[in-house]
PAGUMAR-802820 format. One record per residue (C-alpha): y, x, z. Coordinates in pm, whole numbers, plus 32768, in hexadecimal, padded with zeros to 4 digits. Layout:
BEGIN
     y     x     z
     Y     X     Z
...
REM end
This chain:
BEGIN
     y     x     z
  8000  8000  8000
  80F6  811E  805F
  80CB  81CA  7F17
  8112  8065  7E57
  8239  802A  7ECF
  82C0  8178  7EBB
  8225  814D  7D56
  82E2  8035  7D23
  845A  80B0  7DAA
  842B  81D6  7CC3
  83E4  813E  7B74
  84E7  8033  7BB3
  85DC  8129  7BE4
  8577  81E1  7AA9
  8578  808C  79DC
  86B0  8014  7A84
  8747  8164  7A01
  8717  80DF  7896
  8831  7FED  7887
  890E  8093  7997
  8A69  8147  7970
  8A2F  82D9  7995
  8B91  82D6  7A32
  8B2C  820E  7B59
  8A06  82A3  7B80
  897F  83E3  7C49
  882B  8438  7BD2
  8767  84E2  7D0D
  8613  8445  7CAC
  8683  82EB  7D40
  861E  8287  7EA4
  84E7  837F  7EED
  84F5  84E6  7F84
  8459  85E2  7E4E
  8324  85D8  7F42
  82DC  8485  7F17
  830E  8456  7DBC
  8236  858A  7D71
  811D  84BE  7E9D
  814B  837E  7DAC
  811E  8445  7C6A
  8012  8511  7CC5
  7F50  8413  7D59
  7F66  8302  7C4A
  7FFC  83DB  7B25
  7F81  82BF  79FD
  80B5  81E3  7AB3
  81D1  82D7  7A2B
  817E  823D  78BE
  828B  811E  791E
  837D  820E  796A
  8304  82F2  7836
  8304  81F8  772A
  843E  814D  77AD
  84FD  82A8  772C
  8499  823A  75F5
  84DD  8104  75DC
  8621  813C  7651
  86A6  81E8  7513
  86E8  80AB  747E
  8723  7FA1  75A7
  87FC  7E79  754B
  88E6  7E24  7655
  88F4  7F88  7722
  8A13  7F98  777F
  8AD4  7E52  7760
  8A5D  7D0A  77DA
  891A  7C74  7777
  8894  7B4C  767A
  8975  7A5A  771B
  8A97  7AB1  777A
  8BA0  7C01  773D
  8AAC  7C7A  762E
  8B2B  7D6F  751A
  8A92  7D56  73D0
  8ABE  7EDA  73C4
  8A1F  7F45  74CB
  88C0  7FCD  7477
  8894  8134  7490
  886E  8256  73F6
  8858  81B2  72A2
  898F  80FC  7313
  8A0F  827B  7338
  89B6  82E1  71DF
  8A49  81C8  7135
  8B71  8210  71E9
  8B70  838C  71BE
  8B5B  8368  7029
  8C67  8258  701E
  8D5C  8370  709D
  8CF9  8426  6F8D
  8D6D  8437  6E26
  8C28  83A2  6D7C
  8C0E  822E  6E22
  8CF2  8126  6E3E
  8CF7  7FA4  6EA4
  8DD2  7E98  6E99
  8F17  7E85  6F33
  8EC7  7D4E  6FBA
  8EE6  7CB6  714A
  8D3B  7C71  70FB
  8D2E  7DFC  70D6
  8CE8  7E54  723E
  8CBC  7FD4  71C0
  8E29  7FCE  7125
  8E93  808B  7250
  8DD0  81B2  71EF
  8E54  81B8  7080
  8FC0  81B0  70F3
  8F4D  82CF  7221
  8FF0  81D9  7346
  8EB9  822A  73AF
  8F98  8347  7481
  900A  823E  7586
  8F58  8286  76C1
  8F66  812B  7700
  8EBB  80A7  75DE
  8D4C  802C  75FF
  8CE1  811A  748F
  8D23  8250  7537
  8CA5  81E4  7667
  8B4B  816D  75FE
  8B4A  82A5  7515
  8B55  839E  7696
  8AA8  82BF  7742
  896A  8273  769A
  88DB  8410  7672
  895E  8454  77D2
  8893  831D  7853
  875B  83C1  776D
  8798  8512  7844
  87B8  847C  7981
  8641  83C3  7937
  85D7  84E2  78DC
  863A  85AC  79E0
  85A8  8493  7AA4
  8441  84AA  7A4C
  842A  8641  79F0
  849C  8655  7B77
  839E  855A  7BF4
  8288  863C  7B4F
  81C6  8745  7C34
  821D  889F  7B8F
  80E5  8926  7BE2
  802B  87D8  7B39
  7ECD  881B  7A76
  7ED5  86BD  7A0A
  7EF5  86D9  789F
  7FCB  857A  7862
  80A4  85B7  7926
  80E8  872E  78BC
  8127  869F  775C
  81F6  8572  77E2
  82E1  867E  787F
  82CF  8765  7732
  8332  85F8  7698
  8471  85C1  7780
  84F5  872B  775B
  8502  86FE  75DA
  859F  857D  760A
  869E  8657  76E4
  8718  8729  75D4
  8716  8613  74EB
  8822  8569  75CD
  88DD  86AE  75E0
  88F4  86F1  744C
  8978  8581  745A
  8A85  85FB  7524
  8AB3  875D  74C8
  8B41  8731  7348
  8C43  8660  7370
  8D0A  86B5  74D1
  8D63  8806  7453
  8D73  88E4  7333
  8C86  898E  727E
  8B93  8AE4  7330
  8C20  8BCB  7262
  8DA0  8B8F  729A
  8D64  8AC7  73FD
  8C44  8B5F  74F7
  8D1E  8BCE  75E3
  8DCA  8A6B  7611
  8D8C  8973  76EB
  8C96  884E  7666
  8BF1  8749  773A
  8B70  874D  789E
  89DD  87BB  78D5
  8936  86D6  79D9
  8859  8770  7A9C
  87FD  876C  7C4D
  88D5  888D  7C79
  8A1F  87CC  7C2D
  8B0E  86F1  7CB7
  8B18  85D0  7BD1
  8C77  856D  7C82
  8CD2  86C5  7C33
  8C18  8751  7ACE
  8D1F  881E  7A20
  8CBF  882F  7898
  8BDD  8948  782C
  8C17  8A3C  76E8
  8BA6  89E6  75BE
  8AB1  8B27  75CD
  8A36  8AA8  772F
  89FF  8938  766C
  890C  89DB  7580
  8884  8ACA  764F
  880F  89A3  7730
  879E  88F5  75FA
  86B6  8A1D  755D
  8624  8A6E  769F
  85A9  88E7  76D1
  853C  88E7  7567
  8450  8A48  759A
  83C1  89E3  76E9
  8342  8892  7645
  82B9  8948  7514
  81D0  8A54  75E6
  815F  88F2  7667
  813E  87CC  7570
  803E  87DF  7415
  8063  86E8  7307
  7FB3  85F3  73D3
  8086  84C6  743B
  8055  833C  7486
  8141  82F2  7342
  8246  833F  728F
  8313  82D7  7364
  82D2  83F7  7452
  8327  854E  747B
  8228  8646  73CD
  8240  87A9  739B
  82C6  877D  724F
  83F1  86B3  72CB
  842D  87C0  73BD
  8420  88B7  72D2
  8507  87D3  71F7
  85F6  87C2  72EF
  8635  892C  733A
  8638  8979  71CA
  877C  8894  71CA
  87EB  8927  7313
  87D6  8A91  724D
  8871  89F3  711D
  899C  8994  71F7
  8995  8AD4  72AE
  898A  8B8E  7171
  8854  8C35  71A5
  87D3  8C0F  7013
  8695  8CB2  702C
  8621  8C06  7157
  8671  8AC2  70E5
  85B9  8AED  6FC4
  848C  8B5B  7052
  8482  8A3F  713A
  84CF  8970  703E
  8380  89CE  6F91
  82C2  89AD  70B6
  834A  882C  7103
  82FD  87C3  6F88
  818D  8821  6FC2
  80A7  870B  6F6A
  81C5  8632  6EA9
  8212  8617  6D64
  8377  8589  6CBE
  8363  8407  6C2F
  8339  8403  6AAF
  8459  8332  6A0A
  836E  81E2  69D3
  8361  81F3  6B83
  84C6  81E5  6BAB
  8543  8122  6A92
  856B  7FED  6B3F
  8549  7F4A  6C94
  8505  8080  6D57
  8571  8157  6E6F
  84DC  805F  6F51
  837B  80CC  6FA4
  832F  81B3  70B3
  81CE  81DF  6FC8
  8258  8292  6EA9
  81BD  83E0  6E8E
  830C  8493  6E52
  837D  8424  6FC7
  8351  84FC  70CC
  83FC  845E  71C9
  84A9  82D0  7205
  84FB  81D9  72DB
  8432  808D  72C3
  84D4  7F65  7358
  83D4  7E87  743B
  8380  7D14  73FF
  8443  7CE4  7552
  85A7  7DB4  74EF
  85A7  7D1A  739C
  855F  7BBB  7433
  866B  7C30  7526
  8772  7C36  7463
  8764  7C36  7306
  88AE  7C7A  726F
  8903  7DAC  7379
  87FA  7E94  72C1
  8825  7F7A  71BE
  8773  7EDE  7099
  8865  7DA7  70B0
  89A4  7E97  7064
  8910  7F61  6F7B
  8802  7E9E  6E91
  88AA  7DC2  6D9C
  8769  7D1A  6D83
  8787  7C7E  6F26
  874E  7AFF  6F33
  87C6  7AEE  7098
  88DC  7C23  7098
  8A7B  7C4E  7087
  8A54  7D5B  6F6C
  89B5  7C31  6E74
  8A64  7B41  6EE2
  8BB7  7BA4  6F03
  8BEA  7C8F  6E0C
  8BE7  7DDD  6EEA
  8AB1  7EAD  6E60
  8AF2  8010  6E5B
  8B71  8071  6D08
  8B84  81E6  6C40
  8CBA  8298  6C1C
  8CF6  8249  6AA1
  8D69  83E1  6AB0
  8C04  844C  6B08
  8B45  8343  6A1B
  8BEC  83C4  6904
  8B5B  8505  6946
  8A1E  84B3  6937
  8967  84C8  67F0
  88C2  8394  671B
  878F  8406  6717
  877F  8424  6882
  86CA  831C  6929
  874D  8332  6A79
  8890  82B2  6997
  87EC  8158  6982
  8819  8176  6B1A
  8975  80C6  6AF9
  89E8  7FD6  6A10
  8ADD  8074  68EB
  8C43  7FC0  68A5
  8B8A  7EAC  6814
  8AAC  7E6A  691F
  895C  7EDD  6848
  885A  7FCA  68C3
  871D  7FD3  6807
  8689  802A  693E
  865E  7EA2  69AC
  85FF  7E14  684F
  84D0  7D7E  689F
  8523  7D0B  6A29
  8588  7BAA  6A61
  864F  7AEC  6B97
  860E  7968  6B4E
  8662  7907  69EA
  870C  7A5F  699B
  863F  7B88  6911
  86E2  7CEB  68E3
  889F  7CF1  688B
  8876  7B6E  68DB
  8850  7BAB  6A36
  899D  7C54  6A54
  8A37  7AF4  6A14
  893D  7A2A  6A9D
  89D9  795F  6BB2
  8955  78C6  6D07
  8A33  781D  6DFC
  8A53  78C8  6F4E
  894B  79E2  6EE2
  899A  7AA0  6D76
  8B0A  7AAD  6CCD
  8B21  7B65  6B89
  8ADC  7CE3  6B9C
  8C1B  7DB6  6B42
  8BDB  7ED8  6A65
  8B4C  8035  6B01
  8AB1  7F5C  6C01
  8987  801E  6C7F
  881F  7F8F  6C10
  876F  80DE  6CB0
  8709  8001  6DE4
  8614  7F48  6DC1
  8572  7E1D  6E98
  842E  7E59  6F4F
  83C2  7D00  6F5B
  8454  7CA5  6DDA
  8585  7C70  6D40
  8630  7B3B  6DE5
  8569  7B71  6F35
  8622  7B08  7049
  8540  7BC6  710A
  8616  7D13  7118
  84C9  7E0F  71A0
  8529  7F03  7096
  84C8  8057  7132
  85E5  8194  713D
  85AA  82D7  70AE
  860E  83ED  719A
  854A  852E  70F0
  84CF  8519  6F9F
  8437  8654  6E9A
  8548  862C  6DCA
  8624  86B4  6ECB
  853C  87B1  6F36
  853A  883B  6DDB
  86C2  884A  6DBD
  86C6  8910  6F1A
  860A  89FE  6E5F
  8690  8A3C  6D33
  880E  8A56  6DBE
  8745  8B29  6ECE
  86CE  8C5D  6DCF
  8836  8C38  6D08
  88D1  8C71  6E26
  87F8  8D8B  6EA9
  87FF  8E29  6D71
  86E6  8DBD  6CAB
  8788  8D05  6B7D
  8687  8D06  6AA2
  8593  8C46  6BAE
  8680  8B73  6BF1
  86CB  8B0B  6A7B
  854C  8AE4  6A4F
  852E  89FC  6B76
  8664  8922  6B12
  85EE  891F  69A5
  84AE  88B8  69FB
  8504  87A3  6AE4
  8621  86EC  6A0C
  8567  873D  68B1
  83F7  86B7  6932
  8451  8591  69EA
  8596  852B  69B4
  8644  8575  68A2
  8559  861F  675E
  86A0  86B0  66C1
  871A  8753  67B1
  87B1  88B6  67B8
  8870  895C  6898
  89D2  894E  6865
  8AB3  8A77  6821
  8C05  89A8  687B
  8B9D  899A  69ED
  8B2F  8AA1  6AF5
  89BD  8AB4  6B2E
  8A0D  8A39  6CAB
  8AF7  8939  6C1C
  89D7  88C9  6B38
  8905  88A3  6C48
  89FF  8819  6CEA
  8A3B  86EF  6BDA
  8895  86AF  6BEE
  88CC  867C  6D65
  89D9  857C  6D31
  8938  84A0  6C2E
  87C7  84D1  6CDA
  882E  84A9  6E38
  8923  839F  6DD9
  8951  82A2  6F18
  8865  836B  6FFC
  897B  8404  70D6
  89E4  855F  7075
  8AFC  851C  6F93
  8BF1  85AC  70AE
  8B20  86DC  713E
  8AD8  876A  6FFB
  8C48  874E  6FAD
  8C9E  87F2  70C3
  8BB3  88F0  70E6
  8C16  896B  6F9A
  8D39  8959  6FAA
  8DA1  8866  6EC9
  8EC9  875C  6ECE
  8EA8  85E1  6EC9
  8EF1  8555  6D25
  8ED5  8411  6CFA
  8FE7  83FA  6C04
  907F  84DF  6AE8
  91A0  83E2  6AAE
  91CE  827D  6A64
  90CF  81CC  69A6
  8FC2  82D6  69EC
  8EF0  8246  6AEF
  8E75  80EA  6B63
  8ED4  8121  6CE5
  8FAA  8022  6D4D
  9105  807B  6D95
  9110  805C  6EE6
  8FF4  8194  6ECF
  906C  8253  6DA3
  90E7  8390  6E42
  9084  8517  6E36
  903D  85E5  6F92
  907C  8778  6F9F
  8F28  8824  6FFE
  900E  88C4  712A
  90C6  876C  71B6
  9079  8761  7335
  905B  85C3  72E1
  8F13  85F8  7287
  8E7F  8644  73FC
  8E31  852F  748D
  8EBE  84C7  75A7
  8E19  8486  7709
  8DD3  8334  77A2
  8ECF  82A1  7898
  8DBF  825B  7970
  8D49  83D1  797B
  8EA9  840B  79BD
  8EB4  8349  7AC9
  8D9B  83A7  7B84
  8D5B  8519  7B11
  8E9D  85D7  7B5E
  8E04  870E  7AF8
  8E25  867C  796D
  8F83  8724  78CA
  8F94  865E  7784
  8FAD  86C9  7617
  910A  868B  75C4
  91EA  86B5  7486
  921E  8630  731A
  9278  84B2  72BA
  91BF  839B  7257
  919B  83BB  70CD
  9289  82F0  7007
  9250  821C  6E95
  9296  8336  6D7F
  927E  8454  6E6D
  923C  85BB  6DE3
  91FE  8552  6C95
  91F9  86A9  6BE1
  90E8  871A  6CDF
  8F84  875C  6C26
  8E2C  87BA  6CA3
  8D5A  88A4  6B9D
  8C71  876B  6B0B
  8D20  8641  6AA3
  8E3B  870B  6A23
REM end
């Protein structure tokens, strides 16, 4: 009986710690002294698998952080994917409407500075609540532990902790090469005084984050209870973009090359239409799937009802605000592409949807086919890359989230060997990728830099995954959405240029973490970006 109930204190605490706010929160491994949780672990350790799995199903929780089904509820409030859709929408290559249903409109016009606003907020809050879990359960775990679970649960945690921290890391200070001496975000840990938990360095950030990421690779295999687990490919994933950040070309490519083991890129028939929405696909490594329970939950505060054009039951359908291309970057793409059927052109045509059908309408019909209170008319460079796991017009929005795929993996590596020196690997890799399963005429272009090449293939590939904004700024490279009037499709309320070196782009901390960590000396400097701003500016791609 003693060890139940201490059982039970423990687990709801970790649960609890899903939906709470990290600011008002100290995480010391809840009510229990370190020797009872390790007594309660050690003596029932099968029980931790609540705690375990409810790390992962936290990555895309409706409703975390404001209100609940009924009442207060934010329809953009779900996540991590709620992070990426954010993080690419304050970069140059997706828009949305400028309209009061676009409830991401606040990261396309970068108000998403205001401490007090809830898009910033859920943006800090979410990976620091990850960390604190985390922390949480690796704590609870005997150190000197034979039992094999729960040695790869911990391994498990200490990767989802440097996950949280490269969702952090990128975007409150500048890049490693120019910025490792300045100050970044806070590391939790039971050494600190979360009242008091001055900011670390950027170095100290990453150093945190590669040392998580090599203890859980001595540790995990490729064994794992889905995809929607950590493996030692993720891990090894994961660092490879920590190095990639950090600079370090040659390690991120060989860790790239050790993640993509075992997967193999989609072929262009996979991803023509409806797709991106199956955790199953052979050229994932790594998603989120929604349950039966957050989906039934709430359905239009999940990702797939912002993002697929094809939601029954979702705002981006049914009001118009579906993530569109930047016309700038569409144009760049060649015809014979097919990742250039991903988006609708100027007419709203792809060939990629010819033979799908949403009620009456088959292929360009469903661009204009109508339903009230569920489908308006699809504006051009609407994205169609999206797809619907349970069909187009489900109002079931289950579609799964891709976090890690090969395709990514195999980009690492190639900008990895140019970078390190090895050119001519690195033009074989690229070539090979692009030419075999994406685009058969493709060469190499002599207009661009080979890292600005790669860089282009990340953009279109990686479109709407979240790392529109870190690559940007880890290279270097300025905001363009526009090159002058007429030249793009971003509304004008969003058409506006940001220097690669404009302290704007940091985000800002929290009021809440203000308030309650007076350690935290915020990023300050630069203005909110205004309509027309910086036109002249360019970036090396869509120039």
């Amino acid at each position: 009986m003693k060890i139940y109930k201490l059982l039970t204190v423990m687990l709801g605490g970790m649960m609890l710690a899903s939906c709470s706010d990290i600011d008002n929160q100290i995480y010391e491994g809840g009510a229990l002294s370190q020797e009872q949780q390790q007594e309660v672990i050690s003596a029932i350790p099968e029980r931790t698998e609540a705690a375990f799995n409810g790390i992962f199903s936290f990555l895309a929780n409706p409703c975390q952080n404001y209100g609940t089904r009924f009442s207060n509820a934010r329809a953009d409030d779900f996540g991590f994917i709620m992070m990426a859709i954010s993080q690419d929408l304050e970069g140059a290559d997706m828009t949305g409407a400028d309209s009061g249903y676009n409830w991401f409109s606040t990261a396309s016009e970068y108000s998403s500075r205001d401490a007090s606003y809830a898009n910033p907020y859920i943006r800090y809050v979410t990976p620091y609540t990850l960390i604190g879990m985390a922390n949480d359960l690796i704590k609870t775990i005997p150190a000197d532990t034979e039992n094999e679970s729960l040695i790869n649960m911990r391994a498990q945690c200490y990767a989802m902790r440097a996950f949280a921290y490269l969702s952090l890391a990128p975007y409150f200070q500048g890049n490693y090469a120019t910025c490792k001496d300045k100050p970044c975000v806070p590391i939790l840990n039971d050494s600190v005084d979360v009242s008091n938990n001055p900011r670390a360095t950027v170095e100290q950030v990453y150093y945190t984050i590669v040392t998580d990421l090599t203890e859980a690779i001595k540790v995990l295999d490729e064994n794992r209870l889905s995809k929607a687990y950590v493996n030692v490919n993720v891990a090894y994933g994961l660092r490879a973009r920590a190095y990639l950040n950090m600079g370090k070309w040659a390690e991120a490519a060989a860790d790239a090359e050790k993640a993509m083991q075992g997967y193999t890129p989609a072929v262009p028939n996979e991803i023509m239409a409806n797709a991106f929405c199956n955790i199953e696909d052979h050229n994932w490594i790594w998603g989120i799937t929604l349950t039966d329970d957050q989906v039934n939950f709430m359905q239009y505060a999940t990702g797939p009802s912002w993002m697929s054009a094809f939601s029954g039951d979702g705002y981006g359908a049914a009001c118009g605000t579906t993530a569109m291309i930047n016309e700038l970057l569409w144009n760049k793409i060649p015809a014979t592409d097919i990742r250039k059927g991903w988006w609708l052109d100027e007419n709203q045509h792809s060939d990629n949807w010819a033979n799908l059908t949403w009620g009456s309408a088959k292929g360009d019909a469903i661009a204009k086919y109508v339903i009230d209170d569920v489908k308006v008319e699809t504006p051009p460079y609407t994205n169609i890359k999206f797809g619907m796991k349970s069909g187009i017009g489900s109002t079931l929005n289950n579609s799964d989230w891709p976090l890690m795929r090969v395709e990514e993996m195999i980009l690492i590596q190639a900008e990895g060997y140019a970078m390190s020196g090895n050119e001519a690997k690195a033009r074989e890799i690229l070539t090979n990728f692009v030419k075999n399963y994406r685009d058969p005429n493709y060469t190499i272009p002599s207009a661009r830099t080979l890292q600005d090449e790669i860089w282009f293939q990340r953009r279109v590939e990686l479109w709407g995954e979240g790392f529109a904004v870190s690559d940007a700024r880890r290279l270097g490279k300025n905001i363009v959405r526009f090159h002058g009037a007429g030249t793009t499709n971003f509304p004008d309320a969003f058409t506006f240029n940001i220097a690669a070196d404009d302290p704007y782009l940091n985000m800002r901390f929290s009021q809440a973490e203000k308030d309650n960590n007076i350690g935290v000396i915020d990023n300050e400097g630069g203005e909110q970006p205004v309509a027309g701003q910086n036109e002249n500016l360019r970036d090396g791609v869509t120039d």
